[in-house]
Every structure is written in structure tokens, then in C-alpha cells.
C-alpha positions in Angstrom: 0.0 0.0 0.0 1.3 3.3 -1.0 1.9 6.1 1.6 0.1 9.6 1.0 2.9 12.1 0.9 2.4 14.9 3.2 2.2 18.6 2.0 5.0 19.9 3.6 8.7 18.8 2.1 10.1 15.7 3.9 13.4 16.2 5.7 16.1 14.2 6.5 15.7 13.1 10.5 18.8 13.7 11.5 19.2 17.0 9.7 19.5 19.9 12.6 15.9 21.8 12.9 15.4 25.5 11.5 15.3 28.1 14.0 11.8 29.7 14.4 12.1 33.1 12.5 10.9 35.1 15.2 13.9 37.1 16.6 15.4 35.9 20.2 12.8 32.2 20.0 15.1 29.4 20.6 12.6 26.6 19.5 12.7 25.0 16.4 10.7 26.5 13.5 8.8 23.5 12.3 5.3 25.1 11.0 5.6 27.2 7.8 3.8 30.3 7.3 3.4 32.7 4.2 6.0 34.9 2.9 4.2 37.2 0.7 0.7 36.9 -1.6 2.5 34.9 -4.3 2.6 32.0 -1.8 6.3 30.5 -3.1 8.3 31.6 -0.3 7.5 30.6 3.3 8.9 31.9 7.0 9.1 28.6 9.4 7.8 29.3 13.3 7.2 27.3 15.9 3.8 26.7 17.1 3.5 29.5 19.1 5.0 32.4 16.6 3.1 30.8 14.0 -0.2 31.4 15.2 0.5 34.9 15.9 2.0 35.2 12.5 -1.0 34.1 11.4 -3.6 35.8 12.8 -2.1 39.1 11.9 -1.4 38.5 8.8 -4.0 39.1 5.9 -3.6 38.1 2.3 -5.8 41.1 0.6 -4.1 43.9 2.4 -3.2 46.8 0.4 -5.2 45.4 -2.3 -8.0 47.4 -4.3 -11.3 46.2 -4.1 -11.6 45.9 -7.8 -8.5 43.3 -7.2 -10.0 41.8 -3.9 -13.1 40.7 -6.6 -11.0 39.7 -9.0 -9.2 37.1 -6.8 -12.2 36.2 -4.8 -13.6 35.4 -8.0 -10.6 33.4 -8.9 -10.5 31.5 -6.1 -14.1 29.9 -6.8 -13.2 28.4 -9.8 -9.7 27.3 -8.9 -7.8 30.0 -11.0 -8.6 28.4 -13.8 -10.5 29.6 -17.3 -14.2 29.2 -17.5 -16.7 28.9 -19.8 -20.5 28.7 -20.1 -22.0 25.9 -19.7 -23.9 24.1 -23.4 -20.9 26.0 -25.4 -18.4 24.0 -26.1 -17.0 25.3 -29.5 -20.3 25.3 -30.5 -20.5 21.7 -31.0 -24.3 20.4 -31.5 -24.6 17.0 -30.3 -26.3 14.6 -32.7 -29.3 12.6 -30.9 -28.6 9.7 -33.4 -25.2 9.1 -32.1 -26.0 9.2 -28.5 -26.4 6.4 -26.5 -30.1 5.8 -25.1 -30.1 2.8 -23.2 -33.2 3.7 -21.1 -34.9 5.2 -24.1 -35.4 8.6 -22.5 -34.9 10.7 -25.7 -36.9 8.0 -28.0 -39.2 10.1 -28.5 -37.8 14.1 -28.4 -34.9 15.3 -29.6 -32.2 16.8 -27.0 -32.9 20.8 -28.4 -36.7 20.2 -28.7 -38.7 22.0 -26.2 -41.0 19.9 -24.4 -44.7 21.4 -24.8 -46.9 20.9 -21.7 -50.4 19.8 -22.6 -53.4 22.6 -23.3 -54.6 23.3 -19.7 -58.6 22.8 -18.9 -58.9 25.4 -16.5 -57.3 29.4 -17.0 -54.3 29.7 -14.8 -54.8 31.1 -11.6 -53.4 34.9 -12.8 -56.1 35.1 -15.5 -59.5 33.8 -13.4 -60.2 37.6 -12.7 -59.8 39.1 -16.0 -61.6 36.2 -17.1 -64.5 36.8 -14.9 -64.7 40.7 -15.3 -65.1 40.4 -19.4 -67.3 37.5 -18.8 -65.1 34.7 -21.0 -64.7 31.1 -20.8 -61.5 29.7 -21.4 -60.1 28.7 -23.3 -59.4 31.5 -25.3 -58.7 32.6 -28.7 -57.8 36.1 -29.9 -60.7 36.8 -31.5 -63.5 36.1 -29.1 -61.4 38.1 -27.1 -61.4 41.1 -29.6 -65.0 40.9 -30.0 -66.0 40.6 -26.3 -63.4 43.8 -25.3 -65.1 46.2 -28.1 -68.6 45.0 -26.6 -67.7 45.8 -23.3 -66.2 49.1 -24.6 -68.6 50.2 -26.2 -71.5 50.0 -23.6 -68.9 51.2 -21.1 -67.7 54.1 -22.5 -67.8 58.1 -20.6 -69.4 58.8 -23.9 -72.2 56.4 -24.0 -72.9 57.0 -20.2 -73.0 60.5 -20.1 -69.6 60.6 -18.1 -70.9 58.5 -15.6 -67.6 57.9 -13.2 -68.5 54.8 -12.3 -68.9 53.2 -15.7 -65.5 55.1 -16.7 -63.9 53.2 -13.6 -65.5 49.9 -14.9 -63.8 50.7 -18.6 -60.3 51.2 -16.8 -60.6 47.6 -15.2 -62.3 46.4 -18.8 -58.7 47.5 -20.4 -56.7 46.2 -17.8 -58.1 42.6 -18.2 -58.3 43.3 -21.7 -54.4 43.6 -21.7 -53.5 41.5 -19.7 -55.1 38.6 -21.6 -53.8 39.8 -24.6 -50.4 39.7 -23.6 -50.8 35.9 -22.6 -53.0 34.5 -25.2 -50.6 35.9 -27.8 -48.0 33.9 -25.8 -50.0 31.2 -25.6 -50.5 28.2 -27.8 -53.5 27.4 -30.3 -55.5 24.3 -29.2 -55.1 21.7 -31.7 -58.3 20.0 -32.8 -58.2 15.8 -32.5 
């Protein structure tokens, strides 16, 4: 069985010990500490010095913030290049060459959008401007025209003799009105079976 090598540098035994770099410490410097940021040169303490060594010393000072970011930033990805994920060189993977044991592309390709089913019932943002025009869903563009210029019609300041209430009842009319419009045109058509 092999032996995992240990970070620090093996030494020979019998070697004589480094003196701790602290000035006037007469123990033997046998924990290593930082030099500098560029982390290639290191001061050797013993236990003691290298704790306060340690907790005074602080790797981002004197740094900009821009360059604190930077290396933060760095540091998450290991310093190494990134890229985006689903971009590699633009490569487009080719659903007949990929393997599918479990048959879970049989019947969609990888890049095809999966479409969920027409829904039975309006989603729950739509009940009220549903209900306010008086529409069943589901929907299609043109009932939804038609219904909107009957409601504005009878509901117009002009119609009513600028009667503030049926002006506030047009306001909500056009709110619903646009709201549905903006998700039916989103929407898909029903397809007859």
C-alpha cells in the first residue's frame, strides 16, 4: 500500500531543525507560514509564533477592491479559465449518435422543447380578467377582440353621459383586456383531435 505524501517537504531526520524566525525564540521553526501573496516563499515558526503570525497576517491587504473581486472570483473556480456551460466550441450534439439505453430521448430530440399539454382550466393569474369580461376559457384572440369592443362600447364616458362609475369599470375592462392579450398571444392554439 502506498503512503500519502504529506504537503510539507520531507526532511532528513537527523538534519538539525530550522530556528523559528521570530527574533530571540530558541525553539525550532517546524510550521511554515506565508511569505508574501505569491505564496512560493515561506517563513518557518514554531507553534506559538506561527499562530500569531498568522492571525495578523492578511492576504488582501493593500489590495483594491476591484482586485480583492478579482481574486475572490478566482479563487471559486480554482484560478482556472471558465466557460459557459452548453458552449463547447459550438458543438451540436447529434441525438442519433447518442447512446439511449433507457430510451429517455426516443421520442424528443435533446434541443426540442418539451410542450406541456393545453390546460382545462385558466391559470390562476387570469381567473379575474376572465370573470370581469365575462369569457370562458379557453381563449382565442378573436373572441377576445370581439368581447373587449362590446364591453367598450356599452362602457364608455361617452355612451354613459360621463358617468364615473362606468368610466372606472372601462379602466378595469382595459386592464383585463391587456393582460389577456399579452398571454393568449404567448400562448399556444389548441389543436383539434
Amino acid at each position: 500500500m502506498a503512503r500519502r505524501a504529506s504537503f510539507q517537504p520531507q526532511t532528513d531526520p537527523k538534519a538539525p531543525k530550522r530556528p523559528c524566525a521570530s527574533p530571540d525564540c530558541p525553539a525550532a521553526g517546524e510550521y511554515r507560514a506565508p511569505k508574501d501573496r505569491a505564496l512560493r516563499e515561506y517563513l518557518w515558526f514554531c507553534l506559538e509564533h506561527v499562530r500569531q503570525y498568522n492571525a495578523g497576517w492578511d492576504f488582501y491587504r493593500g489590495m483594491a477592491p476591484s482586485d480583492i473581486e478579482s481574486a475572490i472570483r478566482m479563487d471559486t473556480v480554482g484560478g482556472r479559465p471558465t466557460w459557459p456551460l452548453g458552449r463547447l466550441g459550438g458543438v451540436r450534439l447529434d441525438p442519433e449518435r447518442m447512446a439511449d439505453p433507457l430510451g429517455i430521448l426516443r421520442d424528443a430530440a435533446p434541443r426540442e422543447k418539451r410542450r406541456a399539454p393545453p390546460r382545462a382550466e385558466a391559470p390562476p393569474e387570469l381567473r379575474a380578467a376572465l370573470g370581469l369580461l365575462e369569457l370562458e376559457w379557453p381563449l382565442d384572440p378573436a373572441t377576445l377582440k370581439s368581447r373587449y369592443k362590446e364591453l367598450a362600447k356599452r362602457y364608455h364616458p361617452d355612451a354613459n353621459g360621463g358617468d364615473r362609475s362606468a368610466e372606472e369599470r372601462l379602466k378595469d375592462i382595459n386592464r383585463a383586456y391587456s393582460l389577456l392579450r399579452q398571454k393568449i398571444g404567448r400562448a399556444e392554439p389548441a389543436h383539434a383531435n
